[in-house]
N, C-alpha and C positions, 0 to 999 in steps of 0.2 A: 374845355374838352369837347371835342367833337360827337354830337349824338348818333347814339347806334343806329344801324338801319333795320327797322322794323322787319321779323321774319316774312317773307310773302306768302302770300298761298295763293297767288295766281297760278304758280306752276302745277298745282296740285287741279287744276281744268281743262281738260279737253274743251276744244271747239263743238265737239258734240255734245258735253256733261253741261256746257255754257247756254247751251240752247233751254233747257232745263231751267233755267233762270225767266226766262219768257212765257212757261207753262206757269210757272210758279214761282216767283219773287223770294217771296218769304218763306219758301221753303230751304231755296238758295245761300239763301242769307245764315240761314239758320245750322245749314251745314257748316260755311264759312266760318260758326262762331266758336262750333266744335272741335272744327280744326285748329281754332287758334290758339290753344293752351292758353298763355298770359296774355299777349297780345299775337297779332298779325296783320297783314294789308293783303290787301285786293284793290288791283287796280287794271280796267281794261278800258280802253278811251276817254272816255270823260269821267267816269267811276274810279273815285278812290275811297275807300271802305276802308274803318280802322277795328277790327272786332277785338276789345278788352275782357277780359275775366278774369282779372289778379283781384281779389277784392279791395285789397288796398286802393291801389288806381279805378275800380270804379268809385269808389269813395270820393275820389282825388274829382271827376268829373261831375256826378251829379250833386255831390255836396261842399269841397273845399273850394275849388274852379267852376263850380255851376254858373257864374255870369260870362266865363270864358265859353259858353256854348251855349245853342241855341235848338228849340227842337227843326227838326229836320224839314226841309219841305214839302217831302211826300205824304208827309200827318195832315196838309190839308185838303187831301183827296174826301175826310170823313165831312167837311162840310157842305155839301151835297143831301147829307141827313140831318146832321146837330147841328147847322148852323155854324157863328163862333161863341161857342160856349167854351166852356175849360179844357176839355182835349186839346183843341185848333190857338186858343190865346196865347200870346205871349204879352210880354214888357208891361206897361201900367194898366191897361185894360185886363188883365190875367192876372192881376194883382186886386184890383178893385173887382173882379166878382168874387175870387179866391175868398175873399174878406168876407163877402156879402153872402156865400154858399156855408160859411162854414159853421156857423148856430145849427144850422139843421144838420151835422153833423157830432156835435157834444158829445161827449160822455154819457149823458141825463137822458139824451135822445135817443140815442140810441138803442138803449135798454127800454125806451118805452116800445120800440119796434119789437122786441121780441116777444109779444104775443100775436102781430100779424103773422112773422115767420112760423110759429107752431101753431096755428088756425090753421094757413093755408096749407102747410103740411100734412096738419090730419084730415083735410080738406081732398087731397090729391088721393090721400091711401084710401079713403071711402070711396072715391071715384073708380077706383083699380075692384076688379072682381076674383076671389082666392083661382089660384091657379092660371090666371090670365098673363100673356105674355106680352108685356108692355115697349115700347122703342123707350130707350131711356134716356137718350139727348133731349126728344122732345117732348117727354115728360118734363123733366129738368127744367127747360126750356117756359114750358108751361107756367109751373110751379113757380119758377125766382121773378114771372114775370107778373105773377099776382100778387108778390110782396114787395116789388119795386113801386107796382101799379096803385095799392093800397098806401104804400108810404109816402109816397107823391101825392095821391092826388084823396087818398082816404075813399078809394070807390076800384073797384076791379076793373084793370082798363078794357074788359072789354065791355063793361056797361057805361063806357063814354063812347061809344060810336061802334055799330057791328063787324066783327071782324077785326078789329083794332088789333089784335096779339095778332092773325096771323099778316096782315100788312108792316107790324114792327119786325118780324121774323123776316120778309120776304124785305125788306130796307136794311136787315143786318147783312142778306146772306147777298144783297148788291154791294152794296160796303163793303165786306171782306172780302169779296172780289178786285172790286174799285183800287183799295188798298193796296192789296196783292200785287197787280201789278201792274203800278206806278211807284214801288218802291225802287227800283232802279230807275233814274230815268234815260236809259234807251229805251225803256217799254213801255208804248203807248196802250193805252186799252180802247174797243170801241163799246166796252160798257154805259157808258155816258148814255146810249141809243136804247137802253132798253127802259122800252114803254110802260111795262109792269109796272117795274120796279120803284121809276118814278111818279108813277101812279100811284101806289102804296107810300110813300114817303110823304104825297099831296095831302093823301086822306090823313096821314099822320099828323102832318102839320094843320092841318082845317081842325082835327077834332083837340089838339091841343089849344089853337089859338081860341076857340068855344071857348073852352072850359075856364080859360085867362079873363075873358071877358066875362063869364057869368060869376066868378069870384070876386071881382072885380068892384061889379056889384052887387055883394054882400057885405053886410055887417063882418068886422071884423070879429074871429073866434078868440076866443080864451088862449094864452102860449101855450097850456097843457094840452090842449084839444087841437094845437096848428099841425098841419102837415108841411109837408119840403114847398111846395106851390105858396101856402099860406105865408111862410117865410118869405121866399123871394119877393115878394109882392110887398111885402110889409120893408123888405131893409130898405137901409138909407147911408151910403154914404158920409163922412163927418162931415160934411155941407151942404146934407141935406138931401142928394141927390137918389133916388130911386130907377130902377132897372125900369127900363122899355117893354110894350110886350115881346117886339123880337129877341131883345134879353133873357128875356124868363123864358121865351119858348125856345131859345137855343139853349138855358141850361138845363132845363127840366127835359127835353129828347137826348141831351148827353148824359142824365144819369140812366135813361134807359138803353144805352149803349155800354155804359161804363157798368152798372149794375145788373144787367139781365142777363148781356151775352158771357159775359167772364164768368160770373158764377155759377152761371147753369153748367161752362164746361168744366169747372173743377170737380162739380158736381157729380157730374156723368164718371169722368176719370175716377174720380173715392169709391162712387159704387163700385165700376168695374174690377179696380183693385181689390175691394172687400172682401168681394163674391171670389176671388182666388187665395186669398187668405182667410179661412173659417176662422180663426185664433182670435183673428182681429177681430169679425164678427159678432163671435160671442164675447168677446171683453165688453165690446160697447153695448150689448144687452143686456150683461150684466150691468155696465153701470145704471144705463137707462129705470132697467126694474129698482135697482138699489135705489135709485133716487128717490123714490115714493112720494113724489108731488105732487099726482095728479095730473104727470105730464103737462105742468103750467111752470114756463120759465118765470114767471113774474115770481119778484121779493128774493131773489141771489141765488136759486137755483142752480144757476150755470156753475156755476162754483162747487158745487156736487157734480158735476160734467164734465170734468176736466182730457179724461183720453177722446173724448169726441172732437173736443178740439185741436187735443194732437193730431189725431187721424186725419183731419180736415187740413193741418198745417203739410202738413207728411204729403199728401195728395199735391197739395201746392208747391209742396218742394218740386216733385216728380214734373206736376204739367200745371206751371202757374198759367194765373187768365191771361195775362199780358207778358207774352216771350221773348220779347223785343223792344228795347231803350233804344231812341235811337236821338243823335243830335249830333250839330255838326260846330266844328268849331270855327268860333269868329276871330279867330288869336292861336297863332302857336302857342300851343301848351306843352312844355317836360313833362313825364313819366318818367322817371327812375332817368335811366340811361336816354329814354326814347324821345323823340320830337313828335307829336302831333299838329303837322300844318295845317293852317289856319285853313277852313274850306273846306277840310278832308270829314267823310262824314265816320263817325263814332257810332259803334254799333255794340249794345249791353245787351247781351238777353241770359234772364234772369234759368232758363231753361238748363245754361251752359255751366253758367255759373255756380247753380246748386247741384253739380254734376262734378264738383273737385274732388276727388279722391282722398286729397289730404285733408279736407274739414269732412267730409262725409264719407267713409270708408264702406266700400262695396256700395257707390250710389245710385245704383239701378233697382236695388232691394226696397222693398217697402217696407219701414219700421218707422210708424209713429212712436216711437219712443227717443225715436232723437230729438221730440221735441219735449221731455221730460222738463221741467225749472231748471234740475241744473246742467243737463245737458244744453238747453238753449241760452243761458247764462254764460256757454263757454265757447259759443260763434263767436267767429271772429267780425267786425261792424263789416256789413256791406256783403256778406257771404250768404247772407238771405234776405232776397229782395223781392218778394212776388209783388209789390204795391210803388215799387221803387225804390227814392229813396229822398231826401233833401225839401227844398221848397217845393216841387213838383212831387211830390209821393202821390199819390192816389186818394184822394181826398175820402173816398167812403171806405179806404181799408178797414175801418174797425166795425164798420155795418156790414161788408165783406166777411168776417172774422164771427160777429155774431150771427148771421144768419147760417153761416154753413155747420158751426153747431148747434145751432138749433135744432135743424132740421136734419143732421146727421142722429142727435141723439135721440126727435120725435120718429121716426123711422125705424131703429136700432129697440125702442119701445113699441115698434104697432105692427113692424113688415120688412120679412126678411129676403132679399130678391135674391133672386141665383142664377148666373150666365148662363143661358142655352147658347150662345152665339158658334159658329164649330169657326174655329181656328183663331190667331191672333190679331188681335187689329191693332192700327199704325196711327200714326198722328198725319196730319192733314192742316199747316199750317197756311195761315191766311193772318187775319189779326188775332186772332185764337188760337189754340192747338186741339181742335176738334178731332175726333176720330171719323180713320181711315172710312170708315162705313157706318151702317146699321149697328149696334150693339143691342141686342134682344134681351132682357130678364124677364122669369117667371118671379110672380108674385106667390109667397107664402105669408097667410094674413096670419098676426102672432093673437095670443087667447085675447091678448087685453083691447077694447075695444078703443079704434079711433074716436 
C-alpha cells in the first residue's frame, strides 16, 4: 500500500513569518513542531523538515530505528567550543568515549555528588542579602556552574584560571547563537568573526588543557576521592587504549555545556513557576523542614524529598533543557502509514511532546503531581523525554535529576524568592529555552540558617 503523504505546514508560512526563521532558527523550528500534532513536513528549497510527536514514533526513531538515523549536521556547529566530545560524535568514536565517560556517571557517583550540590547551594543563599533583588538566570547560572566545576575538576572553576565562569558564559551564549542559526542551512551566520567570544572559548580551552597536564602529573587518587577529570585520565579501552589530551578536554568542556547551560535554565523556569504558585511553595517547605537532617543529603535523605523532585520533573516537563531532537535519516523509514525519506531531517522536541493533551491534560498548568509513582508509572514510553531517549540519552540525566533536587529542596529549607518581574515573560529559544528577558526575584531569608 501506498504511504500517506505527510500533513505540510509549509502552507501555514508567509514569505514574511519565513523571514523569522533567519532571526531565529530554533525558534522557527520550534513552532513548526507545535503545529505538527503527530507528524508534519516543511519543505522550502533545500529544507525538508519531518517534525514527529506521536510518542510511539518518537520511540520508533530514537530507540527501535535509532541506527536508521543519524544526528544532524547542524549539531556540529557546537564544535567551535566542545570540541568532538559526545554532543558532536557519532558511529565507533561516540561509542568508545560513551563507554569510557560512563563510570563517572554510576549510580554510587552520583550520590557522592550530592553534598557539592547542597554546599554550593547554601553557598549561593549566604551570598544573597534578606531582601536583595537577585537576576535569577544568572544566579542559576552561577550556582550549577560551581557544581559542574567541583564535580569535574574537585576545585570551583573559577579558582583554575580568573574569570573562567564568565568566559564559559560568554562561549555558551556565542554557541547558542552559533547554533541558532545554522540550524537551517540556508542560514549562514557571520558569528564565526566574533573576537570575544573566541577569545573566551581560548582561555577556556588554555585553562582546561593546564589542569590536564598538572593531573597528569599526579599521583593517582583513591576511586572514592576521583573526580569526572580523574576518571577520563585513568580509563582504558579493552586494548588498553587511553583518551588523548584533546579527548579529555573535548569531554570534560562538553560536560560544561551539557551540565551548566541546561540546568541552570530549568532552574530559572522551577523558580519562576514556584513564585506563582505559593501551594507549591509551601509543600516543598514543608517537606524540606519535615526532613530534619541537617539539610545534608548524604545517607538516603533524598528519599524523604520526594515532591522536590516532582516539581523539578514538572518544571522539566513544561521547559526541558534540550527542546530539540533533531536527526536525519539515512534510510527510508515507515511510520504508521507515513514514509520518511532518507535525507529528510527529523525534528523531536521534547517541548511539544510533553504538551499532548491526551497524556497530560490541561498541559500548560503546573502540577507536579503528575509526577506522583503512580502517575508516572502510567506514561506512556517516550511521552517524557527531557534527556531523550535510547543509546543517545543524555548521559548525565540522573546527575541532572539529583542536582535539581537537591538544590530545589536546600532552597525550599533556607530562601524563599518572590517575582517582582511586572509582566509575563516568554521563551527565547536558541539551544536552550531561556527566558524572554531579565526575571527579577527578591530574596526572603527563611529562620533556619544556610
Amino acid at each position: 500500500m501506498k504511504p500517506h503523504s505527510i500533513p505540510s505546514l509549509s502552507s501555514s508560512y508567509s514569505p514574511a513569518s519565513l523571514l523569522e526563521a533567519f532571526k531565529n532558527p530554533s525558534a522557527f523550528l520550534l513552532k513548526l513542531s507545535c503545529k505538527g500534532q503527530d507528524i508534519g513536513e516543511f519543505k522550502a528549497g533545500p529544507v525538508h523538515i519531518v517534525c514527529v510527536n506521536r510518542p510511539e514514533w518518537v520511540h520508533a526513531i530514537l530507540v527501535e530505528r535509532a541506527s536508521a538515523f543519524r544526528k544532524m549536521p547542524a549539531v556540529k556547529t557546537l564544535q567551535v567550543f566542545t570540541g568532538d566530545g559526545l554532543l558532536i560524535n557519532d558511529g565507533a568514536t561516540w561509542v568508545k568515549h560513551r563507554r569510557l565517560a560512563a563510570p563517572a556517571f554510576h549510580h554510587k557517583r552520583i550520590m557522592a555528588y550530592q553534598t557539592i550540590a547542597a554546599q554550593a547551594a547554601r553557598e549561593a543563599i549566604r551570598g544573597w542579602r534578606d531582601g536583595e533583588v537577585i537576576d535569577l538566570e544568572q544566579e542559576m547560572k552561577r550556582l550549577t556552574l560551581t557544581v559542574v566545576g567541583r564535580a569535574l575538576f574537585t576545585r570551583d572553576v573559577n579558582e583554575v584560571a580568573d574569570g573562567l565562569s564568565h568566559d564559559i558564559d560568554t562561549a555558551l551564549n556565542y554557541v547558542n547563537g552559533l547554533s541558532g542559526r545554522v540550524t537551517l542551512p540556508i542560514v549562514r551566520s557571520l558569528a564565526r568573526r566574533n573576537r570575544e567570544a573566541l577569545a573566551a572559548i581560548a582561555r577556556v580551552d588554555a585553562a582546561v588543557r593546564n589542569l590536564i597536564r598538572s593531573r597528569r602529573g599526579q599521583p593517582a587518587r583513591a576511586e572514592d576521592a576521583a573526580d569526572f577529570l580523574d576518571m577520563l585520565l585513568a580509563a582504558r579501552t579493552e586494548s588498553g587504549e587511553a583518551l588523548s589530551d584533546d579527548e579529555v578536554r573535548d569531554e570534560a568542556i562538553t560536560m560544561f555545556v551539557a551540565g551548566h547551560e541546561t540546568v541552570a535554565t530549568v532552574l530559572t523556569w522551577l523558580f519562576y513557576l514556584v513564585a506563582q504558585h505559593p501551594e507549591v511553595g509551601a509543600a516543598l517547605e514543608r517537606e524540606a523542614k519535615e526532613a530534619n537532617d541537617g539539610d545534608d543529603p548524604a545517607g538516603g535523605s533524598l528519599a524523604r524529598r520526594p515532591y522536590a523532585l516532582r516539581v523539578y520533573k514538572e518544571a522539566m516537563r513544561l521547559y526541558p533543557g534540550g527542546f530539540t531532537i533533531g536527526r536525519q535519516a539515512t534510510q527510508d523509514v515507515q511510520l504508521g502509514d507515513y514514509l520518511i525519506p532518507a535525507g529528510a531531517w527529523v525534528m523531536i522536541s521534547p517541548y511539544s511532546v510533553h504538551r499532548n493533551p491526551a497524556i497530560f491534560p490541561d498541559p500548560e498548568r503546573f502540577d507536579p503531581d503528575r509526577f506522583t509513582p503512580e502517575n508516572e508509572q502510567r506514561l506512556p514510553r517516550a511521552s517524557y523525554i527531557p534527556f531523550g531517549l535510547g543509546p543517545r540519552a543524555c548521559i548525565g540525566g540522573q546527575f541532572a535529576l539529583m542536582e535539581g533536587q537537591v538544590i530545589v529542596s536546600t532552597f525550599a529549607r533556607h530562601v524563599r524568592l518572590t517575582n517582582v518581574t511586572p509582566g509575563p515573560v516568554g521563551i527565547s529559544p536558541l539551544v536552550t529555552l531561556r527566558p524572554d528577558r531579565k526575571i527579577e526575584m527578591q530574596v526572603q531569608k527563611l529562620d533556619v540558617q544556610a
